[in-house]
C-alpha positions as CSV (number, residue, x, y, z in Angstrom):
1,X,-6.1,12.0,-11.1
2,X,-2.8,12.7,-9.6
3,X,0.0,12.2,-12.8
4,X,3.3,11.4,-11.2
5,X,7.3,11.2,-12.2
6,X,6.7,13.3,-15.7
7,X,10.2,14.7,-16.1
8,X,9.7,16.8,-18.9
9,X,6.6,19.4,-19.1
10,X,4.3,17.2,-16.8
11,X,1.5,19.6,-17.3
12,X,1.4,19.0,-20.9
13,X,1.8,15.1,-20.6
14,X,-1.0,15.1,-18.5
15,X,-3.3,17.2,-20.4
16,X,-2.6,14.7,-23.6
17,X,-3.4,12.4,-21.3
18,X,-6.9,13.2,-20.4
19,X,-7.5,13.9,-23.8
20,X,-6.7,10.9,-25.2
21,X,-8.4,9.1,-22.4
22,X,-11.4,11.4,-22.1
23,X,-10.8,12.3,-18.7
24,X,-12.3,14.9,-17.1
25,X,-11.6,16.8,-13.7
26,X,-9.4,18.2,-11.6
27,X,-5.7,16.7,-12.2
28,X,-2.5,16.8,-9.9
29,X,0.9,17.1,-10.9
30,X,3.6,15.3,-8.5
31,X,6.6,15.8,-10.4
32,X,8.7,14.7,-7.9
33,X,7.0,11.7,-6.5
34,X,7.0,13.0,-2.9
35,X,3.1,12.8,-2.3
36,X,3.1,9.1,-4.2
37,X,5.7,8.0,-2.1
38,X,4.0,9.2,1.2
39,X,1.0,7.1,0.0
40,X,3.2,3.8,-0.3
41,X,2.8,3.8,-4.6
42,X,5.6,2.2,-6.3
43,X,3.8,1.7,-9.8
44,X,1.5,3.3,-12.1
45,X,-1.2,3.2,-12.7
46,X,-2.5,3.3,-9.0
47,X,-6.3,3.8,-7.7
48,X,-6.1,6.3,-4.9
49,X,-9.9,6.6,-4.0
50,X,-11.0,9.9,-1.9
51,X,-13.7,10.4,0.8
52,X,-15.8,14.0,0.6
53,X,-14.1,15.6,3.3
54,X,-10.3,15.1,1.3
55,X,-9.1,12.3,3.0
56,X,-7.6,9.7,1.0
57,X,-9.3,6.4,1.9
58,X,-8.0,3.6,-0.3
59,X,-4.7,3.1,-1.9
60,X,-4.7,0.0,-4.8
61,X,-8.0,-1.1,-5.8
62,X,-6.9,-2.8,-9.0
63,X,-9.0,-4.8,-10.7
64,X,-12.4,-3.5,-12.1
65,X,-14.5,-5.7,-8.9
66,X,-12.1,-4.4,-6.3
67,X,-12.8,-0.7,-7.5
68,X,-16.2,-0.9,-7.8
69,X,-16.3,-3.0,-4.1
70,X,-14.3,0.3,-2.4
71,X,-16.5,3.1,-4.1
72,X,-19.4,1.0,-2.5
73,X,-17.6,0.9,0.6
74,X,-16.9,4.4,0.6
75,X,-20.8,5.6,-0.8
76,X,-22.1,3.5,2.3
77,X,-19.8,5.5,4.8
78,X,-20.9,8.9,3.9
């Protein structure tokens, strides 16, 4: 999870976050948007969906059959 645009103690937010939400893992902070605006995202939330070797592979899946269809796409590459 990458949160993005917090403008006031973004580490915090996003800890409440995955608390709330049950999320677990490593989380981002992009306070200043830079790295979301390299990837083209203009909205949140946003699905960024990375290979094993880092690489960021998909930008968008947004509904649940589009999501599922790129993590299949992605599990058949590798």
């Amino acid at each position: 999870m990458i949160n993005v645009w917090e403008s006031v103690d973004a580490a915090k937010e996003a800890r409440d976050f995955c608390r709330v939400w049950g999320i677990e893992g490593t989380v981002l902070l992009d306070e200043t948007g830079e790295y979301a605006a390299r990837l083209g995202i203009t909205g949140v939330p946003t699905n960024v969906l990375v290979g094993v070797d880092g690489a960021v592979r998909r930008v968008g899946a947004t509904t649940p059959a589009e999501l599922h269809a790129a993590v299949d796409a992605l599990l058949d590459e590798d």
